[in-house]
ZALUM-777174 format. One line per field, with one value per residue (C-alpha): residue number from 1; residue in one letter; x, y, z. Coordinates in steps of 0.5 Angstrom, whole numbers. Last residue first. Example, Ala and Ser with C-alpha at 12.3 -4.5 7.8 and 13.67 -1.06 7.14 Angstrom:
num: 2; 1
residuo: S; A
X: 27; 25
Y: -2; -9
Z: 14; 16
***
This chain:
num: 418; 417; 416; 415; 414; 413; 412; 411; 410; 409; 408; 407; 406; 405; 404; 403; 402; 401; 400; 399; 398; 397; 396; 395; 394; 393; 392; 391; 390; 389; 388; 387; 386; 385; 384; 383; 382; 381; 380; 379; 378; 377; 376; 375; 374; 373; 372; 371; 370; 369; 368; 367; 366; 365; 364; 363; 362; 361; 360; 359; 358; 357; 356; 355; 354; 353; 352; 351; 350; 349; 348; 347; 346; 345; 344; 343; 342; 341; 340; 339; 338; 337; 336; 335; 334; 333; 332; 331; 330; 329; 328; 327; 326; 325; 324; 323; 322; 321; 320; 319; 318; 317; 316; 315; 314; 313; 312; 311; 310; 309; 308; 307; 306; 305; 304; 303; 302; 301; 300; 299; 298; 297; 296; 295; 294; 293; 292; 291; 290; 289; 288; 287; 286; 285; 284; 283; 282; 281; 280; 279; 278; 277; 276; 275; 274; 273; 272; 271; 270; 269; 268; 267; 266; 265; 264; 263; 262; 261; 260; 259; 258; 257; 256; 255; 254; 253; 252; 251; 250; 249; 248; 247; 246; 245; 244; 243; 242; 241; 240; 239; 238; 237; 236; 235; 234; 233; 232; 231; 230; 229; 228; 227; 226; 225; 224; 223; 222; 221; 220; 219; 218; 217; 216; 215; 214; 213; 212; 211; 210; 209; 208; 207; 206; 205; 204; 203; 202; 201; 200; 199; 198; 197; 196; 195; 194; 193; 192; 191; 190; 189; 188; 187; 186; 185; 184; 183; 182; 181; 180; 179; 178; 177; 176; 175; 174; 173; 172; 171; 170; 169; 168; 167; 166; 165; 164; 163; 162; 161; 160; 159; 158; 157; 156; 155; 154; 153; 152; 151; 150; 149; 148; 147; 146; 145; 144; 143; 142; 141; 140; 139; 138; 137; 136; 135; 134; 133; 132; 131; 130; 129; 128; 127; 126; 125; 124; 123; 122; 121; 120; 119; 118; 117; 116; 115; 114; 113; 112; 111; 110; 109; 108; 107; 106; 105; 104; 103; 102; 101; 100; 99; 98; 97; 96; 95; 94; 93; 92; 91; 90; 89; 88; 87; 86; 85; 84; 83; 82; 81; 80; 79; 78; 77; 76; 75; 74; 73; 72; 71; 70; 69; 68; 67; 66; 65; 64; 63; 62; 61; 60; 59; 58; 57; 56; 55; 54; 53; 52; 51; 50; 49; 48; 47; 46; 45; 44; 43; 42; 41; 40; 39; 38; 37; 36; 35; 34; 33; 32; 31; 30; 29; 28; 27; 26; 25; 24; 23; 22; 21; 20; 19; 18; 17; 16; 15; 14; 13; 12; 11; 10; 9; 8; 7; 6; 5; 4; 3; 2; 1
residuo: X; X; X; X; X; X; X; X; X; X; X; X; X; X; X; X; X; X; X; X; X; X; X; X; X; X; X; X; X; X; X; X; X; X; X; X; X; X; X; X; X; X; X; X; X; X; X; X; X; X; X; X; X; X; X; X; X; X; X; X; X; X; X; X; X; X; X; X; X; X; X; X; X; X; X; X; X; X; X; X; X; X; X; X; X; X; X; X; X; X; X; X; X; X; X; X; X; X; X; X; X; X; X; X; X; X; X; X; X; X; X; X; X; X; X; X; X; X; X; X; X; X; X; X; X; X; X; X; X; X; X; X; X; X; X; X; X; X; X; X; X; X; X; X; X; X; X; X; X; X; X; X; X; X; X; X; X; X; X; X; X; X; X; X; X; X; X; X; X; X; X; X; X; X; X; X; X; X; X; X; X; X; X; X; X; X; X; X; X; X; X; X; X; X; X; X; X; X; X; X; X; X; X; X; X; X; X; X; X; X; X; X; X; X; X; X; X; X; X; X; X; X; X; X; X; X; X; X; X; X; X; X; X; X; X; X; X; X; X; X; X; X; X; X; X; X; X; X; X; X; X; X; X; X; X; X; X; X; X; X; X; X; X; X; X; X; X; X; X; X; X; X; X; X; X; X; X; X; X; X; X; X; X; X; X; X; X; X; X; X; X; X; X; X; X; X; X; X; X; X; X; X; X; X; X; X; X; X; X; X; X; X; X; X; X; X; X; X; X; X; X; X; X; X; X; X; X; X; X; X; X; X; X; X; X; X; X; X; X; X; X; X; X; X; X; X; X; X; X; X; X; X; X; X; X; X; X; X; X; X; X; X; X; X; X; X; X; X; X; X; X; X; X; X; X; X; X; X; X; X; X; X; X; X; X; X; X; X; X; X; X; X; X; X; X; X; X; X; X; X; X; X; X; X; X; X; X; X; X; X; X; X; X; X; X; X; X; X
X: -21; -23; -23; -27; -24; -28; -28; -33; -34; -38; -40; -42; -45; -51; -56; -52; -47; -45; -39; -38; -31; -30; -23; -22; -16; -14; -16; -19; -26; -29; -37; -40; -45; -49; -54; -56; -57; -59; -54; -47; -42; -46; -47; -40; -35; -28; -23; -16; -9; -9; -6; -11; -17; -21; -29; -33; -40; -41; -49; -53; -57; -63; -64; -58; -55; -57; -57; -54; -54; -50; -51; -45; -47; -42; -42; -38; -34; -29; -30; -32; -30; -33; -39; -45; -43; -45; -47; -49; -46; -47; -48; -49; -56; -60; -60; -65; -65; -72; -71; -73; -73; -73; -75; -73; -73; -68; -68; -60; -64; -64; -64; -66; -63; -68; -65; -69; -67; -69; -66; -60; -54; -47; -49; -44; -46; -43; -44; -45; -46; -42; -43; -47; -54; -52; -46; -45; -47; -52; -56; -63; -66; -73; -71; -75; -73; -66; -63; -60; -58; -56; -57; -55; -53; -56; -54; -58; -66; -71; -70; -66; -63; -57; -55; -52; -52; -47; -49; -43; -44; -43; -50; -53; -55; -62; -64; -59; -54; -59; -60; -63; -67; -70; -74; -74; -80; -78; -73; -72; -70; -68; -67; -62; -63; -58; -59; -54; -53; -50; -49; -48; -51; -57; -59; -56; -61; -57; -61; -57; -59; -55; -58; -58; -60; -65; -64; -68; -70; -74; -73; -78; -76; -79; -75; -73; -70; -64; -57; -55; -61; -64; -64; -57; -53; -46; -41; -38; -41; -43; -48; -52; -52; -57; -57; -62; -58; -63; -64; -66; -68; -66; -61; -62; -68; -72; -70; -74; -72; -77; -75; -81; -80; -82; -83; -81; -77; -80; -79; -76; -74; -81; -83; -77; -76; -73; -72; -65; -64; -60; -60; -65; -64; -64; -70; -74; -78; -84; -86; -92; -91; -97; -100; -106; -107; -113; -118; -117; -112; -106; -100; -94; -93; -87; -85; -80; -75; -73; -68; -64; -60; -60; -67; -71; -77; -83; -87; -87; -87; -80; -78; -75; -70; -71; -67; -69; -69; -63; -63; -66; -67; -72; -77; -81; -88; -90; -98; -103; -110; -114; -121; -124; -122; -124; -120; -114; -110; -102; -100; -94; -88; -82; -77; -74; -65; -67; -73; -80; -85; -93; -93; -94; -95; -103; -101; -105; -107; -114; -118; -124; -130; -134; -133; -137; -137; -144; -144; -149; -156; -159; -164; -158; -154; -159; -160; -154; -153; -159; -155; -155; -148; -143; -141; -137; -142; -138; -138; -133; -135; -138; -143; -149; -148; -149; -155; -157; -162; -168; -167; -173; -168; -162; -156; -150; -144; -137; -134; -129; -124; -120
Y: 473; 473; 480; 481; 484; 485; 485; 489; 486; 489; 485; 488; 482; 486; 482; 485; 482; 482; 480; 478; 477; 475; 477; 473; 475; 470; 466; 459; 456; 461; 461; 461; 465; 466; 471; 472; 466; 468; 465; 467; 462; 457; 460; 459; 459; 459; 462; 459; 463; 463; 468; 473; 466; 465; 468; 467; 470; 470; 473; 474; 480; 482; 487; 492; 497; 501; 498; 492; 486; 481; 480; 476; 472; 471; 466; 466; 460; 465; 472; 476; 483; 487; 484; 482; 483; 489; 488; 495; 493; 499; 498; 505; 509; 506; 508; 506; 504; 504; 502; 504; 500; 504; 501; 505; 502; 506; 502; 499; 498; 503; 501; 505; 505; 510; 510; 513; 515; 514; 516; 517; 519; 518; 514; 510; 509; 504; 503; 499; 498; 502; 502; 510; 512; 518; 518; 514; 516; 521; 525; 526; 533; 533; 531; 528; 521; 524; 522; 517; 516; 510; 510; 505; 502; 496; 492; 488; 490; 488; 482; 482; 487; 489; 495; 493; 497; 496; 499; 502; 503; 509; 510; 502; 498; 497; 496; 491; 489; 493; 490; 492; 486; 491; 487; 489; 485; 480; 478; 484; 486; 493; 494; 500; 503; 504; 508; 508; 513; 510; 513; 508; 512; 507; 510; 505; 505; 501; 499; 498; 494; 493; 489; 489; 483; 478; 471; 468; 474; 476; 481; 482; 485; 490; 494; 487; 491; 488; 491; 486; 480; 480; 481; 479; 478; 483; 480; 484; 482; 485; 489; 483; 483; 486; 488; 491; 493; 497; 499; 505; 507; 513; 518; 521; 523; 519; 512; 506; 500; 497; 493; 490; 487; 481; 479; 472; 475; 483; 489; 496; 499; 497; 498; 499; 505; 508; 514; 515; 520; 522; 528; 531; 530; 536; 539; 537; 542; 539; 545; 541; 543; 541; 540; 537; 535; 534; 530; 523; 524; 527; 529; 533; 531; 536; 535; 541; 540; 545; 544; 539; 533; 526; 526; 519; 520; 513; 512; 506; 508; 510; 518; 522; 527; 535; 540; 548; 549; 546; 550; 545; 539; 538; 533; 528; 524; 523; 521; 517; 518; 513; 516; 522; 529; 531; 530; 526; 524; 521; 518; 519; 517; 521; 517; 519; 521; 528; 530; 531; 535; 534; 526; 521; 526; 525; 528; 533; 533; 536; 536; 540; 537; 539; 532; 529; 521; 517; 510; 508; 505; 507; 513; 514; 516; 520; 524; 526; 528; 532; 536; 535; 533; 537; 530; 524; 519; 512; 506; 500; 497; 500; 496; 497; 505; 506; 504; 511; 510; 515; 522; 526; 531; 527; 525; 525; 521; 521; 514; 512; 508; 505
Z: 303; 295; 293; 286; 279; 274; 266; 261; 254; 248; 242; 235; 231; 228; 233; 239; 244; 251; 254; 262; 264; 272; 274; 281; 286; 292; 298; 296; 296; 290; 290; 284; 280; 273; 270; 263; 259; 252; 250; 247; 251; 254; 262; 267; 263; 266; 264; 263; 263; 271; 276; 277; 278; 272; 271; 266; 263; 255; 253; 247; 246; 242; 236; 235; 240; 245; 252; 255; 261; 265; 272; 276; 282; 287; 293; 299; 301; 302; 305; 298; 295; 289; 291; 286; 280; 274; 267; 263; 256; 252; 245; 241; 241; 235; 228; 224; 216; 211; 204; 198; 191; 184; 177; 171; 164; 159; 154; 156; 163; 170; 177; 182; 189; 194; 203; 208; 214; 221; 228; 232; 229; 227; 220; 216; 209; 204; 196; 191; 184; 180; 173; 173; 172; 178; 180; 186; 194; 192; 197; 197; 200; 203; 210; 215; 214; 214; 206; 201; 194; 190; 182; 178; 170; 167; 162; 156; 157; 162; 166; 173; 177; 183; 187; 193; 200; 205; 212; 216; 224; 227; 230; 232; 226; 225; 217; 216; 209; 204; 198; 191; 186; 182; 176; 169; 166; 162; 157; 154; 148; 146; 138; 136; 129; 124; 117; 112; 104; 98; 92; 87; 81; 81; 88; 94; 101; 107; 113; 118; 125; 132; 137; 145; 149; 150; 146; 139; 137; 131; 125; 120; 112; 107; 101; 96; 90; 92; 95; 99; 98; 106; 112; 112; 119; 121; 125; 130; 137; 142; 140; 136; 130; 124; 116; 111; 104; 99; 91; 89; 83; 78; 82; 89; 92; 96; 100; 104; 107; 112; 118; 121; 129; 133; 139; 142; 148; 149; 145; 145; 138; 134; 128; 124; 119; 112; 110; 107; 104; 96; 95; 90; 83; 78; 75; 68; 65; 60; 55; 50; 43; 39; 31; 28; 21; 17; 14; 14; 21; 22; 27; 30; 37; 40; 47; 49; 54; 60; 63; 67; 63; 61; 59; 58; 54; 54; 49; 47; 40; 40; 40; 36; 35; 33; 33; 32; 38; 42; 48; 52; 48; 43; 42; 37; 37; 30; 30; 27; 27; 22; 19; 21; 25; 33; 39; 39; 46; 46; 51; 56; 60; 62; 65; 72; 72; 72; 76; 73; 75; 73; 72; 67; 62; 58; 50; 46; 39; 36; 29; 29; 31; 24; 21; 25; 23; 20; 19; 14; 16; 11; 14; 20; 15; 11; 18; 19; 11; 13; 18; 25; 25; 20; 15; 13; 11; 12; 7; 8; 2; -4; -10; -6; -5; -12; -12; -9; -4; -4; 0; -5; -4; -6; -3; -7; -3; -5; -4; 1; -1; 5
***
């Protein structure tokens, strides 16, 4: 660009030689008239008394190894066309310098303090500036990454995301997921891709495994594992007694079962004396067994808590409520111990203790037969019945009685017959 040396003078009138100039610029201190005879004419007008500057705006305040330094070069002041020469010095390397491309970008390959060097010129004057920029080793490579949700219902879904720092330069991710019981492993998405983010739904309730591998441009690669609980539906407890009155001395069963929550269940079963504050456990507590036996000997309440507990450490508890009564007795009685013959006999049965109601068996046979006789439809709720014998000899009458846990009781009579 020509630029014309420029007269003003103190009448402040147009010089005729500025028609025959192109590109016209008035380079002066502002507020001078030379500022005020630019203005006057329409000419360009640049401050020239900004001294001449150069610096540079960095990408960032630290930088660790394997990172790229961007920056951009800034001027202040001067005329005309800047134009710049960046170059920079290795740690320890101070009297060497190499050059950088045009785009701005350094790239070290080494931990150290490096020194940006920005030599630089404009129309009127040159610019000079070293920037100190200190690069840090890498950190260790971690693996940050997270999902939503690791206990969730049928049909919901969950968010994987894949996420690294440290390590060396980019990273790259690896997202996969099975089923606990199986070996196959399923890919989320691309292996080791720069895609960061997946979803996961399941099609069935159980227990899944997911991995989220993180892999820095060195092949370092660092792995995160999640479990994800699917329910199916609400945890139930479906526990069981086998009766809640029994006679002391009889063994109840109890049977811990579920249904719903998440994948396998584990159980706790304990008893106590109504009365008392202190459970006592019949399994180990939270383990596979599921069953359970307990004999009361005494008379009296106790109350019986089976807890049932999911792969996601839902827990729901069921009580129930055992009675004991005094054993079954059989109480029944006949007439006469000895008859003429031709006279009746009448037998009584009934009981105390035990179970619930009674049922009744009632029979009678000579001494000398095999075959009894019933004389009531076997286990009714018939409780007397008679006969009267036509012959001279000895009778054995049975009477049994049975409760409503299935215990009978028998008791046997023998009647002279004269």
């Amino acid at each position: 660009m020509f630029t014309p040396t420029i007269h003003i003078y103190n009448d402040d009138s147009y010089n005729p030689i500025f028609d025959l100039c192109t590109n016209l610029e008035i380079y002066a201190d502002k507020g001078s008239n030379a500022e005020a005879y630019a203005k006057k004419f329409g000419i360009p007008f640049n401050d020239a008394s900004v001294p001449f500057e150069v610096d540079a705006v960095l990408s960032s305040h630290e930088f660790t190894l394997g990172m790229s330094i961007r920056f951009d070069v800034i001027y202040k002041g001067g005329t005309g066309n800047n134009r710049c020469a960046p170059m920079y010095q290795k740690p320890g390397e101070d009297n060497k310098y190499y050059g950088i491309s045009s785009s701005n970008i350094l790239t070290p390959q080494t931990t150290g303090e490096y020194t940006l060097v920005l030599s630089a010129g404009c129309n009127t004057a040159n610019a000079y500036k070293r920037i100190p920029i200190v690069v840090k080793p890498a950190a260790e490579l971690s693996n940050v990454s997270t999902v939503s949700s690791e206990n969730i219902s049928l049909g919901q879904k969950i968010k994987l995301h894949a996420e690294g720092t440290g390590g060396q330069g980019q990273h790259y991710y690896a997202i996969i997921y099975k089923k606990q019981s199986s070996d196959k492993w399923i890919q989320l998405v691309d292996k080791y891709g720069t895609q960061a983010d997946a979803s996961l739904k399941p099609t069935k309730a159980g227990v899944y495994n997911i991995m989220i591998n993180v892999k820095d441009k060195d092949g370092t690669v660092k792995s995160k594992k999640f479990t994800l609980n699917v329910k199916s539906d609400a945890l139930e407890n479906t526990s069981s007694i086998s009766a809640d009155t029994v006679a002391a001395g009889t063994k109840v069963k109890l049977t811990a079962a579920a249904k719903g929550g998440s994948g396998s269940y584990k159980y706790a079963i304990m008893y106590k004396k109504h009365s008392s504050s202190s459970w006592i456990q019949l399994v180990p507590k939270y383990g596979t067994q599921s069953t359970a036996s307990l004999t009361p000997g005494k008379v009296g309440v106790y109350d019986i808590m089976i807890n049932v507990k999911d792969s996601a450490g839902t827990i729901k508890s069921k009580t129930f409520t055992l009675r004991t009564t005094e054993p079954l007795a059989n109480k029944s009685t006949v007439s006469a111990a000895s008859v003429s013959v031709g006279t009746k006999i009448t037998a009584t049965a009934s009981a105390s203790g035990g179970t619930g109601s009674y049922t009744y068996a009632i029979m009678y046979k000579r001494d000398s037969a095999q075959q009894w006789n019933q004389l009531v439809t076997k286990y009714g709720t018939e409780s007397t019945a008679s006969f009267t014998p036509r012959t001279a000899a000895d009778y054995q009458i049975m009477i049994n009685v049975k409760d409503s846990s299935g215990k009978i009781k028998s008791k046997t009579f023998t009647v002279k017959v004269v």
